[in-house]
C-alpha positions in Angstrom: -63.9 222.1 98.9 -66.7 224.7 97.9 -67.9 224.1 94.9 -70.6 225.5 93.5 -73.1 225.8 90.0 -73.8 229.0 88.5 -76.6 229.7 85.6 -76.0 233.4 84.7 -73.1 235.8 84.5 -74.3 237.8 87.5 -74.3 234.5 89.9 -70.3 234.0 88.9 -69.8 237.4 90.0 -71.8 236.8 93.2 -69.3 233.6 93.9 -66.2 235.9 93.2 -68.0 238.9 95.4 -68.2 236.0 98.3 -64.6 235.4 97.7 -63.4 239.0 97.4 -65.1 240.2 100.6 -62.8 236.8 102.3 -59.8 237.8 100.6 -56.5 240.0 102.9 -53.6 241.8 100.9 -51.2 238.6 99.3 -53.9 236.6 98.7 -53.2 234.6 95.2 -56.5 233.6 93.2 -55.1 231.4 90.4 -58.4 231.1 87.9 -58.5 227.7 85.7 -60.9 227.1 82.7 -61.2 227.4 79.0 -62.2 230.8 76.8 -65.2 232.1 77.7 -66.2 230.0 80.6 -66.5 233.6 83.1 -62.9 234.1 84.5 -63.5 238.1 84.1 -66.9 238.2 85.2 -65.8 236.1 88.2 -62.7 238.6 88.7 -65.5 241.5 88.6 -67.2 239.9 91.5 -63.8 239.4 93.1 -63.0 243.2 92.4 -66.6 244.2 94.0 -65.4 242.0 97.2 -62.7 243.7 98.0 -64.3 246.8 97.8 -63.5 248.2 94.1 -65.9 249.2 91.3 -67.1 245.9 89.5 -67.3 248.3 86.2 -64.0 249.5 86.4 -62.8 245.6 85.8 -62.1 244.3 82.0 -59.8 241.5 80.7 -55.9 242.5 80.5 -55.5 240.3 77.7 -53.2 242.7 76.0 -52.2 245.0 78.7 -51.1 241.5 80.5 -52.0 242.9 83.8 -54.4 245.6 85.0 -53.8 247.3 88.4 -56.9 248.3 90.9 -57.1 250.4 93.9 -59.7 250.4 97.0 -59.0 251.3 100.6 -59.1 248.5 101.7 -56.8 246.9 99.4 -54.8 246.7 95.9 -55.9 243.9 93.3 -53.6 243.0 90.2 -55.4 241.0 88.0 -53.1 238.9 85.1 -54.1 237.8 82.0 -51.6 234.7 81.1 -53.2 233.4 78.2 -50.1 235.0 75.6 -47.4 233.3 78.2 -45.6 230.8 76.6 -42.6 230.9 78.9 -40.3 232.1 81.6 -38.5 235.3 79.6 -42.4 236.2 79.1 -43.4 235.9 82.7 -40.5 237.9 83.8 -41.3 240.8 81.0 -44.9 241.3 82.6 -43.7 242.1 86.4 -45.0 239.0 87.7 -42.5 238.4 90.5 -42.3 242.0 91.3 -46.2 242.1 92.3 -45.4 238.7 94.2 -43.0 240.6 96.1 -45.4 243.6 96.5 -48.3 242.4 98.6 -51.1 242.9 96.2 -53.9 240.3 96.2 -53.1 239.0 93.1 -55.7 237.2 90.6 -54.4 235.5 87.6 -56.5 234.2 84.2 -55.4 231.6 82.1 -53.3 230.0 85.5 -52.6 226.8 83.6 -50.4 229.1 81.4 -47.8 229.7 84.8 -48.4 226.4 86.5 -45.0 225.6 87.3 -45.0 229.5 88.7 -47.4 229.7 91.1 -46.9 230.6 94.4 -47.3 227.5 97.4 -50.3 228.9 98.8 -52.6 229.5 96.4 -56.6 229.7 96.3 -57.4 227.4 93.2 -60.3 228.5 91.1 -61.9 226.4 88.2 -64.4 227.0 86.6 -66.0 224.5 84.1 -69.1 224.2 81.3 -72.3 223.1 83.0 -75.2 221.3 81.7 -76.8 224.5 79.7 -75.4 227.0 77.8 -74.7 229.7 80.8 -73.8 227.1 83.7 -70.8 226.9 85.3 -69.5 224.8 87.4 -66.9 226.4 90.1 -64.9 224.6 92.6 -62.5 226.5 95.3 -59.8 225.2 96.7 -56.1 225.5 98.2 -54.8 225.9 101.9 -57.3 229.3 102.3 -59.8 227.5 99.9 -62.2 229.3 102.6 -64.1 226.5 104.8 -66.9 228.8 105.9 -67.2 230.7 102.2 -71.0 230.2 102.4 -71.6 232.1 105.4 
């Protein structure tokens, strides 16, 4: 299991970025942690992985779910923190991307446990010791063995 400890905003993005540049198109990225712990700055670095502009990424925490385009491949990112339950879930298209192919990345994951796809990577990411670490730990059947090359 990679795990890994981050002390700035940019080195979460760098961890995502790693992850992004691993990811193929119906990859799920379920992201675990409480408010303000880096799940968007994370899902920039994703974002810049997989080939699309880091700036263009913000939280969907109203929109629900914000759509992104590269050539290489389509990215739907999923804010779940406002899900309380199944009619919810349904309302915001989840299934439908499912069924689409994107790679999908989802915030607030703990919101949809019971949801989630089999074959998910699992991110969470935790408080360090300081003010601006994080702890993050990968896992799940592509949890990526050789993500530090």
């Amino acid at each position: 299991m990679p795990r890994f400890v981050t002390h700035s905003v940019n080195e979460t993005q760098e961890i995502g970025r790693k992850l992004g540049s691993k990811l193929r198109m119906g990859d799920f990225v379920a992201l675990f942690g409480p408010m303000g712990m880096g799940k968007t700055a994370f899902t920039r670095g994703l974002a810049s992985g997989l080939g699309i502009d880091e700036s263009l990424v913000s939280s969907p925490t109203f929109a629900i779910v914000n759509e992104y385009r590269s050539g290489k491949v389509n990215l739907c990112h999923f804010d779940m923190y406002r899900i309380s339950g199944w009619d919810d879930l349904y309302s915001t298209g989840f299934f439908e991307y499912l069924d689409s192919g994107p790679v999908i990345v989802t915030e607030w994951s703990e919101n949809i446990e019971n949801a989630l796809p089999d074959n998910i990577i699992r991110v969470e990411i935790r408080a360090g010791e300081k003010e601006n670490d994080r702890i993050i730990s990968i896992t799940g059947d592509r949890a990526i063995e050789d993500f530090g090359n």
